[in-house]
C-alpha positions as CSV (number, residue, x, y, z in Angstrom):
1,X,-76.3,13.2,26.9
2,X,-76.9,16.5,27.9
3,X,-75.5,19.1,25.6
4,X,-75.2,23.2,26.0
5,X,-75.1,24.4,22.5
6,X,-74.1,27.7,20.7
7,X,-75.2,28.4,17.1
8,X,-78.2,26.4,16.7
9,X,-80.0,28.9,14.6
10,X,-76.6,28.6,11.8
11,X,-76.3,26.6,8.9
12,X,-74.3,23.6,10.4
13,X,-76.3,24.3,13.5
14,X,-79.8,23.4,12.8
15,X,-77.6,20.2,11.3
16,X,-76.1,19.6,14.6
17,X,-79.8,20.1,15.8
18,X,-81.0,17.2,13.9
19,X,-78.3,15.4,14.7
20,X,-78.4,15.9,18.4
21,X,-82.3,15.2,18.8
22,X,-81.8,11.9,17.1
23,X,-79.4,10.7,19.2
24,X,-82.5,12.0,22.3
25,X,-79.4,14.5,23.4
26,X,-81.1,16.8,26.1
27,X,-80.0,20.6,24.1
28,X,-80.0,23.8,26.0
29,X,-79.8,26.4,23.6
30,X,-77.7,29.0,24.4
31,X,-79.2,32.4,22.2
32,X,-78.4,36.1,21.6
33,X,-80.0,38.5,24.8
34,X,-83.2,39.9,23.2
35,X,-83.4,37.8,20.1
36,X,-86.4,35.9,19.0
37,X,-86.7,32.7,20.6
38,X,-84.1,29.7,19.3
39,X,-86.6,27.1,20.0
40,X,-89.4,29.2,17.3
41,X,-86.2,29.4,14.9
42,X,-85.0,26.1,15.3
43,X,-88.4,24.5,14.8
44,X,-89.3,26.8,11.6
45,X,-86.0,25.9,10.5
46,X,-86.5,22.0,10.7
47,X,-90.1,22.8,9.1
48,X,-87.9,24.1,6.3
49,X,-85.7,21.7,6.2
50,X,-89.1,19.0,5.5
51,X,-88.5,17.7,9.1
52,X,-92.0,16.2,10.3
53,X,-94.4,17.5,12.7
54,X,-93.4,14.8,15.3
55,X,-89.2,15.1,15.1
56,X,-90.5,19.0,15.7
57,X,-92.3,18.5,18.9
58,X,-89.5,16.0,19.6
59,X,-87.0,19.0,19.6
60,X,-89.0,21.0,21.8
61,X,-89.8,18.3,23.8
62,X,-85.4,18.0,24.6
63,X,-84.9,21.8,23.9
64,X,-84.3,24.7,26.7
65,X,-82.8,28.1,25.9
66,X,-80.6,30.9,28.0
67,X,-80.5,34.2,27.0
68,X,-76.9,35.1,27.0
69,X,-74.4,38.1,26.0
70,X,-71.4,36.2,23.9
71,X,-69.2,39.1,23.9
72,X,-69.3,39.6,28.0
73,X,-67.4,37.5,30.4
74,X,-69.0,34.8,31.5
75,X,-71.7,35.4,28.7
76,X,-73.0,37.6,31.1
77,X,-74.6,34.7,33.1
78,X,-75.6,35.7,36.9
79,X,-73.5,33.1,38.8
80,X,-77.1,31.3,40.4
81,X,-77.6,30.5,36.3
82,X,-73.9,29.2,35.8
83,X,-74.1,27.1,38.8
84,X,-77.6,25.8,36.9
85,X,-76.4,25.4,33.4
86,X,-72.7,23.6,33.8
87,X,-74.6,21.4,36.2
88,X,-77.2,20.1,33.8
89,X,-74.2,20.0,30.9
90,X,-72.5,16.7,30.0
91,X,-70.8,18.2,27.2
92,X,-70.0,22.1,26.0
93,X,-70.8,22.6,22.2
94,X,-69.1,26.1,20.9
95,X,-70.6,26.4,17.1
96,X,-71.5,29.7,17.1
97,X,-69.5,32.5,15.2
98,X,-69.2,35.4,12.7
99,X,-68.2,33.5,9.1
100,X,-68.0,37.3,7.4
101,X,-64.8,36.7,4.9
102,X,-65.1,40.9,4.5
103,X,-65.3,41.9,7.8
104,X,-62.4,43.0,9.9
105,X,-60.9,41.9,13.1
106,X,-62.9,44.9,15.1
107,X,-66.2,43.3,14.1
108,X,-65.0,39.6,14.2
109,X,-62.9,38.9,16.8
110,X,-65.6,39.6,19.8
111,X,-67.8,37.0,19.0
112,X,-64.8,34.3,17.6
113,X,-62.5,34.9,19.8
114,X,-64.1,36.8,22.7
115,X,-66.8,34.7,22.7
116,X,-64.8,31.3,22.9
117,X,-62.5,32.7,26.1
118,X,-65.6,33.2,27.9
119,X,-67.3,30.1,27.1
120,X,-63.9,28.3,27.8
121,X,-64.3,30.0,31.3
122,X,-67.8,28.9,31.8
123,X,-67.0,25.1,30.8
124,X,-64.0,25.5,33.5
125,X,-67.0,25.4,36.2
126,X,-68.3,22.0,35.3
127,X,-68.1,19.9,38.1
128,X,-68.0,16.8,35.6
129,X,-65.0,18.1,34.3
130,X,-67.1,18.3,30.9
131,X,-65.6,18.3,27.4
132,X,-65.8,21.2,25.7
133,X,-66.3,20.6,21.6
134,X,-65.3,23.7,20.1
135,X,-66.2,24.2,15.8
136,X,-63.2,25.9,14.3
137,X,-62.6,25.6,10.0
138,X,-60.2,23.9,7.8
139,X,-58.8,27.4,7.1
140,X,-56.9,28.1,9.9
141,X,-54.1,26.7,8.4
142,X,-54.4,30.1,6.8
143,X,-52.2,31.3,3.5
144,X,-50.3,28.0,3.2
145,X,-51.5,27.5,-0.2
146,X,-50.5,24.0,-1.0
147,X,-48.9,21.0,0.6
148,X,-50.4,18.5,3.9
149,X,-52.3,20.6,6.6
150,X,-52.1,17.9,9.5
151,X,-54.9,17.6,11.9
152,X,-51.6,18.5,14.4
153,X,-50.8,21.7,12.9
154,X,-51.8,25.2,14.2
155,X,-49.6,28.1,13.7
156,X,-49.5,31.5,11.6
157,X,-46.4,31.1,9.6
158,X,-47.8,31.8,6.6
159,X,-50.3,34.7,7.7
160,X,-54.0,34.0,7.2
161,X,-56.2,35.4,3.9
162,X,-58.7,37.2,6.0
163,X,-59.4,38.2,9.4
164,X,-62.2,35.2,9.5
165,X,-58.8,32.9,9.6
166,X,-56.9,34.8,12.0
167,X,-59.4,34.6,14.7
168,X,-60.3,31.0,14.5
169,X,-56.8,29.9,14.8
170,X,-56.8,32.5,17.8
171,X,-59.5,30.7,19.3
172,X,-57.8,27.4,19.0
173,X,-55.0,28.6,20.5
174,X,-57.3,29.0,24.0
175,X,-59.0,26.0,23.7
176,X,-55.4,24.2,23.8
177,X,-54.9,26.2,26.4
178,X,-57.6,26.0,28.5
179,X,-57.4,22.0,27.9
180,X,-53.7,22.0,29.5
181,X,-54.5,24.2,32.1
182,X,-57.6,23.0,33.8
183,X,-56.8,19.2,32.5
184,X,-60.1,18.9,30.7
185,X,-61.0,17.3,27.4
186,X,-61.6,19.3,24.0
187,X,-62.3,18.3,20.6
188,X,-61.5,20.9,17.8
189,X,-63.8,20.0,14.7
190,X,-62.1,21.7,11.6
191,X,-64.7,21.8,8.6
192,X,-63.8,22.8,5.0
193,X,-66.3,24.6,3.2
194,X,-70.0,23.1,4.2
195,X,-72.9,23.4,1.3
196,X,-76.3,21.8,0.4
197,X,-77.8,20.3,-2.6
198,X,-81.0,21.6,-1.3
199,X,-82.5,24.4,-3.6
200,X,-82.0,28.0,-2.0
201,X,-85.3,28.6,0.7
202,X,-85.7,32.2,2.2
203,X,-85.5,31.8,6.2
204,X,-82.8,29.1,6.3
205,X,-79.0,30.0,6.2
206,X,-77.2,30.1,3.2
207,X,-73.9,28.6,2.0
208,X,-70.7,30.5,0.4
209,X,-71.4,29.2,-3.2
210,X,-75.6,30.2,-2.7
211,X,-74.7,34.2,-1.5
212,X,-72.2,34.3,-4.9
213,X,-75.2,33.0,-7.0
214,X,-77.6,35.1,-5.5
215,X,-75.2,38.2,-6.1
216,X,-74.5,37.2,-9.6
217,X,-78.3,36.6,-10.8
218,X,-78.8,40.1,-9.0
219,X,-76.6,41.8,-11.1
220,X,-78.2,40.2,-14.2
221,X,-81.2,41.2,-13.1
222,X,-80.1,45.0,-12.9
223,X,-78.2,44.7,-16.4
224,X,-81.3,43.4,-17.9
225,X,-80.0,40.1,-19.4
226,X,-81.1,37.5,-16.8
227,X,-82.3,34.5,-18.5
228,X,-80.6,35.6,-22.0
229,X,-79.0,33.0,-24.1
230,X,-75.4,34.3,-24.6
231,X,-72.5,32.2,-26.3
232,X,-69.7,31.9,-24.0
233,X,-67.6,34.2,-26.1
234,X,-69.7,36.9,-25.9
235,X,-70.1,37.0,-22.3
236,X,-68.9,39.8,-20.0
237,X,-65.9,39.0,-18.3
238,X,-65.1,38.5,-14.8
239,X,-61.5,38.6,-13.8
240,X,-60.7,36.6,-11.3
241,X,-56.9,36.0,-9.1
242,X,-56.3,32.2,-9.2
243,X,-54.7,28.9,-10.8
244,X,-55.7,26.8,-12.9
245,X,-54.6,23.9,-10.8
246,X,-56.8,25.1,-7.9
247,X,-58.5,23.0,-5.9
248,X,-61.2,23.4,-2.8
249,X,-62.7,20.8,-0.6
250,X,-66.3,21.3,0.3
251,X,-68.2,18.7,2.3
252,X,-72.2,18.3,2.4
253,X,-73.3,19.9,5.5
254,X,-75.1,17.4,6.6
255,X,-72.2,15.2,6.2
256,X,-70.4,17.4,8.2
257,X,-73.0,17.7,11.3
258,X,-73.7,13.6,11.6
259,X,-69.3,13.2,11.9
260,X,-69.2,15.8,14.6
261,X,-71.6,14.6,16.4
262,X,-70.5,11.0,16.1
263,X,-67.2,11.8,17.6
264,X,-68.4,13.9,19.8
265,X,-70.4,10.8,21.2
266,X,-67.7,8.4,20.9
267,X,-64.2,10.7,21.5
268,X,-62.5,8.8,24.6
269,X,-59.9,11.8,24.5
270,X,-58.4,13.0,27.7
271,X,-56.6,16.3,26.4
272,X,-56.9,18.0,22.8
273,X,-58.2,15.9,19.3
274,X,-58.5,18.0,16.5
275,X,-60.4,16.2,13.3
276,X,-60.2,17.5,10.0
277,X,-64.7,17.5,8.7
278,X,-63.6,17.2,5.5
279,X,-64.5,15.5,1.7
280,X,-61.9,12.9,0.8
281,X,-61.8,14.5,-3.0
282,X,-61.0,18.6,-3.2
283,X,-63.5,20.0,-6.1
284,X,-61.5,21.9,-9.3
285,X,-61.3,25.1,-9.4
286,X,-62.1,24.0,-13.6
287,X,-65.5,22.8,-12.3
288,X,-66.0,25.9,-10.0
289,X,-65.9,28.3,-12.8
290,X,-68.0,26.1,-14.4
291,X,-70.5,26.3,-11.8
292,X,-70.1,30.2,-11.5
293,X,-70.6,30.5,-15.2
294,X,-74.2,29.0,-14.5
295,X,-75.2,31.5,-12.1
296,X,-75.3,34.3,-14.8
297,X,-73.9,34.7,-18.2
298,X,-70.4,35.9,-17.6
299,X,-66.8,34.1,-18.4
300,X,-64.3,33.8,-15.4
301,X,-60.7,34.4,-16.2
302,X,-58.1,33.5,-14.1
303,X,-55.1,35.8,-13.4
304,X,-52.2,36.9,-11.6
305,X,-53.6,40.3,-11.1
306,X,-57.2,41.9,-11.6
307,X,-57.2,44.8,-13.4
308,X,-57.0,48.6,-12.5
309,X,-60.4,49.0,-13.3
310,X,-63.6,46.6,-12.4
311,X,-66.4,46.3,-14.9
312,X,-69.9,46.9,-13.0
313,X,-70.2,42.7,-13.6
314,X,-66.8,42.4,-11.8
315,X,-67.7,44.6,-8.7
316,X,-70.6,42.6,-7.8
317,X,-68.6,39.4,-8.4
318,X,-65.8,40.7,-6.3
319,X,-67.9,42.6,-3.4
320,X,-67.8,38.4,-1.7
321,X,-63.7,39.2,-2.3
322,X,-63.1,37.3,1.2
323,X,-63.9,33.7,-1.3
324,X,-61.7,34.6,-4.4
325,X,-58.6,34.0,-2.6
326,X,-58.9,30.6,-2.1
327,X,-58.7,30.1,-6.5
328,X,-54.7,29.9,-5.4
329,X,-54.9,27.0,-3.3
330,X,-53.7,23.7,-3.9
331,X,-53.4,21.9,-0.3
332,X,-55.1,18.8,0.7
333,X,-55.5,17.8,4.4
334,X,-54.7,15.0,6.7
335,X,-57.6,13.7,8.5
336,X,-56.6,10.1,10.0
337,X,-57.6,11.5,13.7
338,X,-61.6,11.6,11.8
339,X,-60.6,8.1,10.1
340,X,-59.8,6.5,13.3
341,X,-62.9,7.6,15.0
342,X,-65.7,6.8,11.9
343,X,-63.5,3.8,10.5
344,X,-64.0,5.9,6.6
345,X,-63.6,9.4,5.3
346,X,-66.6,11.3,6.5
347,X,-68.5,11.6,3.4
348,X,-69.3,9.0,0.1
349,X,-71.9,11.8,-1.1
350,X,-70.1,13.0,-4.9
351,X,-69.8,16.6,-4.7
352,X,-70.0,17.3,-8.7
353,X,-71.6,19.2,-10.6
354,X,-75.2,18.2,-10.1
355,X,-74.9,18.0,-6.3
356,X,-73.4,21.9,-6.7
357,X,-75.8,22.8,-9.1
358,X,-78.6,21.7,-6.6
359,X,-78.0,23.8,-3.8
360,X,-77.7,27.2,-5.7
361,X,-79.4,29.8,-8.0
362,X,-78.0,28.6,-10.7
363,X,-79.8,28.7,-14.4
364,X,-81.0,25.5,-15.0
């Protein structure tokens, strides 16, 4: 199979990668206009990632890049280069997006949005009439705090916690759209929150729960008690919005990467399949603040309400605000659509406390 990709250089990406060379997928790699090469990334990335030398030159062996601009039509593509790449492409892999829960829509929705249109539009081309696989998250379903999110459901009832939200549902909007109107297959892969139990290794991506550890030992760093001994009840504390009934799901990434690809490969759809990626047990948000108590030697309390005034500790805690929100969330989703595909949930890996502990700053 012959794949155009976006977002190889990311954190599920270089997973996708791995995935996608062991399967012998031909990968163009579709790359930011005067950005290092993807190929040198991608391989230093696998290096990282304890890859060997030979699955390395594998990759490059399978691996061509286009320099492209995701925010212009048509990614900017001259039409002699279109004609080239949805010609060569069996299948259209959008992964590739801005994951900043702080940012607004002004900086967010060119690339997420933006970005899909006009790779919708250059998939429209193929001659094959080409699926298009297209990465969205598990949170489009937004501010709907608890119940069943069905794999089926896409709407903005209940508003969205941040702009991040807003724009991936947005985008799957227009690939439903683009589906009906050019009567070409999609697949909509909705993963929950993707981590690691690899230890943290400057030059690869990090995951949500490694940036709030590496703010929190930063900030016991500048307050002079990193790797202090405090009893709990003597421990700063961070106020936190939430309930104690909480609960997140968060899949292994790599977990994540071989399902995608595995449906990708094995689909049949003719129209739109959405899949929930996701772990078929939700984390507490009891062991959560257990985890975040490791990072540094504070003590999360939940509230209804932060306080007027944040404590130095608190502002560094809160500067990743975009996360916190999700400490009032008790949903579960439906993913029967991924069941019927891989015959089991997508993941047997535990995510507990070790597995979190693993893939973080924490203090051992």
């Amino acid at each position: 199979m012959r794949v155009t990709l976006t977002g190889g250089t990311g954190f599920l990406g270089l997973r996708l990668i791995r995935e996608l060379v062991n399967r012998n997928c031909s990968v163009t790699l579709l790359s930011r206009r005067g950005s290092t090469s993807s190929i040198d990334r991608i391989s230093h990335g696998l290096q990282l990632l304890s890859e060997t030398t030979d699955f390395i030159h594998k990759f490059r062996r399978l691996a061509d890049e286009t320099e492209i601009e995701i925010e212009q039509p048509l990614f900017g593509l001259p039409d002699d280069a279109l004609e080239k790449l949805v010609r060569r492409t069996d299948m259209f892999f959008h992964s590739a997006g801005n994951i900043d829960l702080n940012t607004g829509a002004r900086s967010i929705r060119p690339v997420n949005v933006d970005g899909t249109r006009n790779f919708l539009d250059i998939a429209s081309r193929s001659p094959y009439g080409a699926p298009f696989c297209h990465v969205s998250t598990a949170f489009v379903a937004g501010s709907r705090r608890s119940g069943r999110v069905y794999e089926a459901d896409l709407n903005d009832t209940h508003g969205f916690e941040n702009e991040y939200e807003r724009s991936k549902c947005d985008a799957e909007a227009l690939v439903h759209r683009w589906a009906r109107d050019n009567g070409m297959p999609a697949l909509i892969m909705r993963p929950s929150i993707l981590l690691t139990d690899r230890s943290p290794v400057s030059g690869l991506p990090a995951h949500p729960f490694q940036t709030i550890s590496g703010l929190l030992r930063a900030s016991t760093i500048e307050r002079g008690i990193a790797g202090l001994s405090i009893p709990r009840g003597l421990r700063p504390v961070i106020h936190m919005v939430g309930r104690p009934d909480a609960r997140l799901n968060c899949l292994p990434v790599e977990d994540a990467a071989s399902a995608i690809v595995r449906i990708a490969a094995e689909h049949g759809t003719t129209d739109v399949a959405t899949h929930h990626i996701v772990h078929p047990e939700n984390v507490s948000a009891e062991t959560l603040i257990e985890l975040f108590e490791k990072f540094a030697p504070i003590r999360i309390k939940l509230a209804s309400a932060l306080p007027e005034r944040l404590s130095p500790a608190e502002q560094r805690f809160h500067s990743y605000a975009g996360f916190s929100a999700y400490f009032r969330h008790t949903r579960v989703y439906d993913d029967r659509n991924t069941r019927r595909v891989l015959g089991s949930a997508c993941s047997q890996t535990p995510v507990d406390m070790a597995y979190l502990l693993s893939g973080t700053y924490a203090i051992r």
